[in-house]
Backbone bond lengths (Angstrom), bond angles and torsions (degrees), N, CA, C in turn:
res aa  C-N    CA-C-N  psi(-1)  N-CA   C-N-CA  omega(-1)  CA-C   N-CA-C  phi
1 X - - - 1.456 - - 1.528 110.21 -
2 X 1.433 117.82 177.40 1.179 133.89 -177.86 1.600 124.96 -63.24
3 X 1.235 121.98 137.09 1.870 90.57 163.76 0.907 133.53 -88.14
4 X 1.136 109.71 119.89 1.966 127.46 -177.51 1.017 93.90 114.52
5 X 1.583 145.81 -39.55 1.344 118.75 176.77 1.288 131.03 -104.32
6 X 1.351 80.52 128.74 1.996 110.11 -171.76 1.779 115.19 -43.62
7 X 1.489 102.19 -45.39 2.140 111.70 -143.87 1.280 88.55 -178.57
8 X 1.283 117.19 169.02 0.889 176.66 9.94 1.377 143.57 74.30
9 X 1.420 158.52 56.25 1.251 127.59 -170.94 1.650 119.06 -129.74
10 X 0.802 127.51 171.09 1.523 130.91 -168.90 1.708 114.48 -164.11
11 X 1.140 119.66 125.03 1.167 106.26 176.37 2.021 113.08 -175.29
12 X 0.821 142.77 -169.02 1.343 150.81 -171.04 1.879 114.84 -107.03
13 X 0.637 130.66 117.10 2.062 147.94 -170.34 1.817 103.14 -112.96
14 X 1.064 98.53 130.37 1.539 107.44 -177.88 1.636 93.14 -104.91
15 X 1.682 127.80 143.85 1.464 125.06 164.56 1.581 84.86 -104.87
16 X 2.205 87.84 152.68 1.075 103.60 156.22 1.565 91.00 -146.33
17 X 1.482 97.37 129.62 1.844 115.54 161.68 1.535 113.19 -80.48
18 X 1.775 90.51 85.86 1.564 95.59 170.15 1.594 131.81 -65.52
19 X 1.094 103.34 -31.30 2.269 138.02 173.87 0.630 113.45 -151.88
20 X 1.475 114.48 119.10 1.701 115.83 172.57 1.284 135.21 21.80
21 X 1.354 137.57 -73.35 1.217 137.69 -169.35 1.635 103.06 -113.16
22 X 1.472 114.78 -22.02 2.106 117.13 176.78 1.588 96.62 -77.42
23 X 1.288 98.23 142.82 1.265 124.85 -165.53 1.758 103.08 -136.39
24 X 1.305 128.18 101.81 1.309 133.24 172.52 1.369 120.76 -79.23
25 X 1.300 135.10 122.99 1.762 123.50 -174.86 0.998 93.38 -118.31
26 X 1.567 107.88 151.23 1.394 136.68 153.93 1.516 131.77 -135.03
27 X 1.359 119.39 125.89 1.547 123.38 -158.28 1.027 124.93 -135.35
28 X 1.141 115.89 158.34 1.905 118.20 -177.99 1.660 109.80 -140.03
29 X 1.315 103.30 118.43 1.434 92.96 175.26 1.470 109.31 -167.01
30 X 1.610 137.50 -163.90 1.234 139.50 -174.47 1.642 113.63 -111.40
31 X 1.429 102.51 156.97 1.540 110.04 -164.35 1.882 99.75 -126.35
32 X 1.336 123.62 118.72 1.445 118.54 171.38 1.325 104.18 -80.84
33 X 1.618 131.94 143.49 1.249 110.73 153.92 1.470 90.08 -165.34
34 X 1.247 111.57 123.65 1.816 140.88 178.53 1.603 99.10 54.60
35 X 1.222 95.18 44.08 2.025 107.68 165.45 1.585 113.02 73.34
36 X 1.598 94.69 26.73 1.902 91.58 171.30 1.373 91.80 -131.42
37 X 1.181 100.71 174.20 2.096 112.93 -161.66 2.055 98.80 -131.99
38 X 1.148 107.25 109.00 1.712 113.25 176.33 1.412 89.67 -119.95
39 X 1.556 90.73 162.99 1.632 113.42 -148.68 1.993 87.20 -99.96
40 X 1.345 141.24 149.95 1.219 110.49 -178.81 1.747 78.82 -159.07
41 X 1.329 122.94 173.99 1.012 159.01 -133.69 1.388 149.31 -176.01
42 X 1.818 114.09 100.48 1.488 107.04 -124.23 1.975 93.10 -129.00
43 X 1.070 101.03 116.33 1.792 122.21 175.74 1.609 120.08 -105.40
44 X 1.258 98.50 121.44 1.563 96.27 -172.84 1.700 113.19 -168.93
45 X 1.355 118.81 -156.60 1.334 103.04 -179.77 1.486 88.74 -156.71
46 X 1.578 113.85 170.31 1.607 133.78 165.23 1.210 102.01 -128.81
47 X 1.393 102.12 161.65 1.539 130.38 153.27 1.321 127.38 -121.84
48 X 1.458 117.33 124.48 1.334 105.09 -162.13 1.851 92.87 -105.95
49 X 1.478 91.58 151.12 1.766 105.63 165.96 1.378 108.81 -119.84
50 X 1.010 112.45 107.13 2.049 110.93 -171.49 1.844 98.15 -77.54
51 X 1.082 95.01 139.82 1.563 106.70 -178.37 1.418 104.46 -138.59
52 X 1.724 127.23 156.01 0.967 128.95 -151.95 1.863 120.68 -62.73
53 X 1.307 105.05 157.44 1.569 110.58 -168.60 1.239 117.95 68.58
54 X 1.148 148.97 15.97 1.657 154.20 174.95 1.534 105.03 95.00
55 X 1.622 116.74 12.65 2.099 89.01 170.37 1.514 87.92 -94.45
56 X 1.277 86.21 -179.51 1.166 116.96 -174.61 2.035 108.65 -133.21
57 X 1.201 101.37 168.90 1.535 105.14 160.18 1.268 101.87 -150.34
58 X 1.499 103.51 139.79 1.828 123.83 -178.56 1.557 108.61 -119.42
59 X 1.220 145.62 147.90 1.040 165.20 -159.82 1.296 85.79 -124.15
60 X 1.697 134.15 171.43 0.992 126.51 159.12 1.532 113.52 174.40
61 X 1.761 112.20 140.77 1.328 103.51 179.89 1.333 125.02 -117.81
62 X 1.348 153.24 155.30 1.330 139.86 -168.26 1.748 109.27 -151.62
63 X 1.258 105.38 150.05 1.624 101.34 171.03 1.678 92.30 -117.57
64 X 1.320 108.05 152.32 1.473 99.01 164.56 1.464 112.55 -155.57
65 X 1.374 126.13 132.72 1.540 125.45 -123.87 1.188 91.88 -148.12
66 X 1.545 113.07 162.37 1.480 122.85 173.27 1.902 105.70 -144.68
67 X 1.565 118.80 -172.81 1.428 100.87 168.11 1.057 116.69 -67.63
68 X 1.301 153.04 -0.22 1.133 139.30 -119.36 1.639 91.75 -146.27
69 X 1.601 136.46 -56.81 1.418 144.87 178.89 1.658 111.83 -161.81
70 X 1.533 112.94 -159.83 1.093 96.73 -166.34 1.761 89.47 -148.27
71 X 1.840 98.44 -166.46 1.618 92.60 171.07 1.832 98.37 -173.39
72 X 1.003 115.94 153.76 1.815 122.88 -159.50 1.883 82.07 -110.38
73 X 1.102 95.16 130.56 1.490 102.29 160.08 1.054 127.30 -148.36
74 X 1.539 118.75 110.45 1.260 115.36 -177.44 2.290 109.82 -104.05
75 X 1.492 103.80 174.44 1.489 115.77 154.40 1.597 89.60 169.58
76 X 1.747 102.18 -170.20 1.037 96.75 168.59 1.896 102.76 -141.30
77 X 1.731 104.58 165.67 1.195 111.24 -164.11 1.507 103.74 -109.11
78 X 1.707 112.48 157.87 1.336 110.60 172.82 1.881 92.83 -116.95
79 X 1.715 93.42 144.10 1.384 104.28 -162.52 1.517 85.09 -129.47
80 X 1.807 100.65 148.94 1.410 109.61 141.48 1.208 130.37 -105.59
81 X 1.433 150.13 102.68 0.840 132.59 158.70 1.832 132.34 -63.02
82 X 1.355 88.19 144.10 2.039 84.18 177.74 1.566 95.85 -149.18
């Protein structure tokens, strides 16, 4: 692998608007790491700040785990909503 990079991952996140602006995710998708592929699984939440014309900005935190270990990932995203 690369230096400094760990993995890989890619996969599909379901939203759910639990309150108004909290946003709960849940996901399923695949993880590369030193040329093998595990299935992993990612729980977390956003916050959205609506800002003018329909974006938005979310802060956001996530764990996303497999059998094997896990990993905390946070940033935040800029969204449009329409």
């Amino acid at each position: 692998s690369s230096p400094g990079i760990r993995s890989l991952a890619t996969g599909f996140q379901g939203y759910w608007h639990a309150v108004s602006e909290l946003v709960l995710v849940l996901g399923a998708g695949v993880e590369r790491r030193d040329g093998e592929l595990e299935p992993i699984v990612r729980v977390g939440g956003i916050y959205e700040f609506e800002l003018d014309d329909g974006w938005a900005l979310a802060p956001g935190i996530f764990y996303d785990f497999n059998e094997n270990d896990g990993v905390l990932v946070y940033g935040v995203e800029l969204a449009y909503v329409w």
